[in-house]
N, C-alpha and C positions, 0 to 999 in steps of 0.2 A: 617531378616524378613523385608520384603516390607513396606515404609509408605503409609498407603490406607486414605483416606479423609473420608469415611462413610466405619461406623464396617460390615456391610452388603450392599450388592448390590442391589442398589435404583432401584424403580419399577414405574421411573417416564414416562409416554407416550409421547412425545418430537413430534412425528409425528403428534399428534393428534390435535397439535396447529401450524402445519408447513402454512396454510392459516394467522392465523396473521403473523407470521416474515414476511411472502411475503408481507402484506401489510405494515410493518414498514421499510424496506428494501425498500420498491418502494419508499416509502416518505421521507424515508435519501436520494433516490437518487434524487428526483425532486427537494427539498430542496437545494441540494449541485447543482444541474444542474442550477435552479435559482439562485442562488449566483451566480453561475461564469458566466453566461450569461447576468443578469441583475442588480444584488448586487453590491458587491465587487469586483468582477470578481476576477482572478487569479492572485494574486500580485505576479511574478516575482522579483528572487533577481538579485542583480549583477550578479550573476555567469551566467546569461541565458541570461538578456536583456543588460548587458552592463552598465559601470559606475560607479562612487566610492564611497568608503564607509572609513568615519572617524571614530575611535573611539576617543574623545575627553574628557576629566579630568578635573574637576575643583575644587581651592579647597574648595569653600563653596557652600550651595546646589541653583539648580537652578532654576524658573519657569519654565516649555516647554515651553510656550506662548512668555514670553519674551527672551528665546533664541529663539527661529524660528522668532520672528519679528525682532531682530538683526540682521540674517545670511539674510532675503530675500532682495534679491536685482538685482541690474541689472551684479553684478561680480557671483552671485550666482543664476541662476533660477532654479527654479523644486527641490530646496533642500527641504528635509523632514527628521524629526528627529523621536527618538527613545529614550524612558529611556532604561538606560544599569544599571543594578544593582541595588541595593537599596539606599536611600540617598538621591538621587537628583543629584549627584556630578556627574554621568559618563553619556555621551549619544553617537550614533552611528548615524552621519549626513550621506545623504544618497543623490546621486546625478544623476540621474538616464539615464541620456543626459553627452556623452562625447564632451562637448565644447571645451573643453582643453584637450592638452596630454602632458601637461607640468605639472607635481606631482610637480614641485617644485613651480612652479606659483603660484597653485591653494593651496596647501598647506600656503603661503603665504599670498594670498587670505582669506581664512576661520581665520587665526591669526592675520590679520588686523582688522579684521571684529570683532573677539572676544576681543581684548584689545580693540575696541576702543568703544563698546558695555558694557566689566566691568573689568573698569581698578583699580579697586580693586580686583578681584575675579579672578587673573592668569590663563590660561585655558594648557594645554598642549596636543598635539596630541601624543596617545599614539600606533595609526593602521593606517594605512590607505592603504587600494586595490582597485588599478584599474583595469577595465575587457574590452578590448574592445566589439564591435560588432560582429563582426568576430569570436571572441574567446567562445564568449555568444551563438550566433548558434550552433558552434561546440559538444560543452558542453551538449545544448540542444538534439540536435540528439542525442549525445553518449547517455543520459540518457535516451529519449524513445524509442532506438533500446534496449540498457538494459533491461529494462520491458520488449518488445517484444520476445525476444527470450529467458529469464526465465519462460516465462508463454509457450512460443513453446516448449521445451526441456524438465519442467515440465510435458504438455501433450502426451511428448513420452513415456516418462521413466513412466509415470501412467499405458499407453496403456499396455506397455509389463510385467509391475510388477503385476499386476493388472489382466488381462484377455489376458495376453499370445500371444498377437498381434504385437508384434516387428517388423515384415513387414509391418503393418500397419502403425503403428505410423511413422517408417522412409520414408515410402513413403508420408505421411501427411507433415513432415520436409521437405523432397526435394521440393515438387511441390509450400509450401506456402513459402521456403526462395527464387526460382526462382521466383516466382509471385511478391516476393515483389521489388525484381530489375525490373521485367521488369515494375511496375506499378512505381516505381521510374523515368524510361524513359517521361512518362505519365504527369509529370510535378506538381504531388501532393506533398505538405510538407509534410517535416515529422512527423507531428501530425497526419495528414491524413491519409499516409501512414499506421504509425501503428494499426491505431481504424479499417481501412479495413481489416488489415491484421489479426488482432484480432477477426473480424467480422466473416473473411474468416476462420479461425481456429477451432471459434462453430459451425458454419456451417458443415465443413468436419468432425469432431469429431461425429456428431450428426448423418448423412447421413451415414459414417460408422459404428453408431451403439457403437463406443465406448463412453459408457455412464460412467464407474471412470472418464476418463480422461476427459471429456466434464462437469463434476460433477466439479472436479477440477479446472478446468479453468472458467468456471463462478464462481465459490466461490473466486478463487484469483480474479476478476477480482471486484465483489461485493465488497470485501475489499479495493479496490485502487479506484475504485471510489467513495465510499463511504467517503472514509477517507479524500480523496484532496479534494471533496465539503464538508467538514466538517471545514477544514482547511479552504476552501476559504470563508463559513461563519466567521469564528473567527479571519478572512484577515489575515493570517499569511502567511510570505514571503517563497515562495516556491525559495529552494535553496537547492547546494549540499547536506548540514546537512539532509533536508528532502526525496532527493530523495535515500540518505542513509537508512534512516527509513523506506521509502516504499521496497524497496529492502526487508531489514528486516523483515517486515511484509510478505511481499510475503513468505520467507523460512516460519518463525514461524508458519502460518497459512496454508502451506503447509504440517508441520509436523503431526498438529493437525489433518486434513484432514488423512493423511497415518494413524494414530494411529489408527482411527474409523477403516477404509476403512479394514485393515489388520485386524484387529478380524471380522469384516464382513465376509472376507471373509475365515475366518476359523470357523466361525457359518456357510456359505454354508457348509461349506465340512460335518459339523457334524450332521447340520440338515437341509438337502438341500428340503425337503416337508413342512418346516414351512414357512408363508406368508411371502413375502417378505420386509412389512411394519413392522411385528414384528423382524425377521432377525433386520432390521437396530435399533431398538430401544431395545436392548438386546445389540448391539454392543454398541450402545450410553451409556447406563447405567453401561455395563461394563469396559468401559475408562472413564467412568463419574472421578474418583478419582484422577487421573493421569492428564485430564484434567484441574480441579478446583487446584492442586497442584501445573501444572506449569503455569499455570493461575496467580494463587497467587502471586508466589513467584518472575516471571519477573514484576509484577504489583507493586509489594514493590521496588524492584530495580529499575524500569523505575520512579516511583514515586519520590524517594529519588532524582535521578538526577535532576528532573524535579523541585522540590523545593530549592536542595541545589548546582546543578551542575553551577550556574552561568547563563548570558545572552549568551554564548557561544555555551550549549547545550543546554539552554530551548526547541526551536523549534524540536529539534530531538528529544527530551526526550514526547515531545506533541504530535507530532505523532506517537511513538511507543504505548503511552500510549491508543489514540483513537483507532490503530489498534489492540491492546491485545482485546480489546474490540468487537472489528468487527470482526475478526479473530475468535476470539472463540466462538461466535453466530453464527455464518457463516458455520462452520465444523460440529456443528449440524440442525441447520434449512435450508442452504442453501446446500450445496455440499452433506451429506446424504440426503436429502429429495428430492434431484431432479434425484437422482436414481429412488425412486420410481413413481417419475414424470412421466417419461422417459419409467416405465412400467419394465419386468423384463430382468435385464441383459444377455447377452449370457454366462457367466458364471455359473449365476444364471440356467438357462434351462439345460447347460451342465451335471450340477451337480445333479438337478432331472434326469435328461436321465440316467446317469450312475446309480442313485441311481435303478431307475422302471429295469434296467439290469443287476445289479447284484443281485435282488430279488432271493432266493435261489427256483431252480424249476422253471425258466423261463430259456428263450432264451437256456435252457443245461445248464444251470449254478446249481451244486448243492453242 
């Protein structure tokens, strides 16, 4: 027997308040867009901007204040620290300007600086990575071509799963992965690049009329911005661990998305003359259980991490956590709700037409 979350299937109206999520969605997003413009902006880790990072051991506990006044200096500029752990004992020095490419120098460096700072209070280097510049670009592009074509490949596989347009969708692939080379000619970064290309993607979804997979990609799309201006308020260091997590979320909240999408669309088939704003809230209430369960249960596990998993996964575990969150708001207010935005699908029309055709006593049909 199935675990269901409610003994009976909830008869909650979800569409009927789709005008506020639209306006607390717009304000997570101006929020997070003022951060990274004017706040905090987008703390970059190592792994993208370049530069090293210590994790550093002591064995008694220590002020932040009078360690970062010990390390700044003219052997050390732009260093910025970090509690690692609880205690006080452990920090992660953070160096953000590669002056040196001598790990051993500057290792040296940072342990002159510490004994001669507290020479009772032994320090010991227990990490330490360096990233060039070079390596930090590289990184970056691979991780926003990543995004770009999960979120493209995402809107094929909707197109033809979805409303049976497989020519469609792969023609949408072909034109916007050549576009994006030849706008690469064109001399735009690769941030640029992909927000056009992404641009260019709901555009073409929208114009052809495929409304799942235009549904879909705005809702991933709602999620990942959401969450990195969410992240850039609570100035957390965007680095692999996170672009890991966004990844993450993109599937997760892609799943949640097909769950609705697919009883959708086996309510068309069953009852293709019911409105199409009730269609989607009958699909909503009937994955309601399924949702709230795996909802739950990654929310205890991301949590757990998130308190017990150490300074290592903290930031991944923080952003899976905001995105369970965004994610599963999102698959019902945003991604369902902008079908009926959008007006009614061509699957939608398809399946009235057949229905008014097969009436017994029409067209010869008896």
């Amino acid at each position: 027997m199935p675990i269901t979350f409610f003994t009976h299937e909830p008869k909650i109206d979800f569409i009927r308040w789709r005008y506020v999520s639209y306006a607390i969605s717009i304000g997570l997003l101006l929020v997070g867009l003022g951060s990274a413009l004017f706040g905090n902006g987008l703390k970059m880790g190592i792994d993208f901007a370049g530069g090293v990072i210590m994790q550093v051991q002591f064995q008694k506990p220590v002020a932040d204040e009078t360690l970062k006044n010990s390390l700044e200096g003219p052997a050390l500029p732009g260093i910025s620290i970090q509690s690692f752990g609880e205690g006080g004992q452990e920090y992660l020095l953070r160096l953000s300007s590669m002056d040196t490419t001598d790990a051993l120098s500057l290792r040296k460096s940072v342990t002159t600086a510490l004994s001669a700072a507290f020479p009772d209070n032994p320090a010991e280097i227990v990490r330490m990575e360096m990233v060039g510049p070079k390596v930090g670009d590289d990184l970056t592009n691979k991780a926003l071509s990543a995004l770009y074509y999960a979120v493209l490949l995402i809107a094929v596989y909707i197109s033809g799963r979805f409303e049976q347009r497989w020519m469609a969708g792969a023609i949408m692939a072909a034109a916007l992965w050549g576009g994006m080379y030849a706008l690469g000619f064109a001399g735009f970064g690769m941030g640029w690049l992909v927000l056009l290309a992404l641009g260019i993607t709901v555009v073409v979804c929208f114009f052809l009329r495929l409304n799942f997979a235009l549904g879909a990609v705005v809702g991933l799309l709602h999620d990942v911005f959401i969450t990195v201006g969410l992240l850039s308020v609570l100035n957390v260091e965007i680095d692999l661990n996170v672009v890991a997590a966004l990844l993450t979320l993109v599937g997760y909240s892609l799943n949640d998305t097909i769950i609705v999408y697919d009883r959708l669309r086996e309510n068309l088939r069953a009852a293709p003359r019911m409105e199409l704003g009730a269609l989607i809230n009958k699909s909503i209430n009937q994955t309601l259980s399924r949702t709230v369960l795996t909802s739950g249960t990654t929310l205890v596990a991301t949590l757990a991490l998130y308190l017990l998993g150490g300074g290592v996964i903290h930031d991944f575990a923080l952003t899976v956590l905001i995105g369970v969150f965004v994610g599963t708001a999102s698959s019902i207010y945003v991604s369902s709700a902008i079908l009926l935005a959008l007006g009614d699908t061509e699957t939608y029309v398809r399946m009235q037409e057949k229905e008014e055709y097969e009436k017994p006593g029409e067209h010869g049909i008896v």
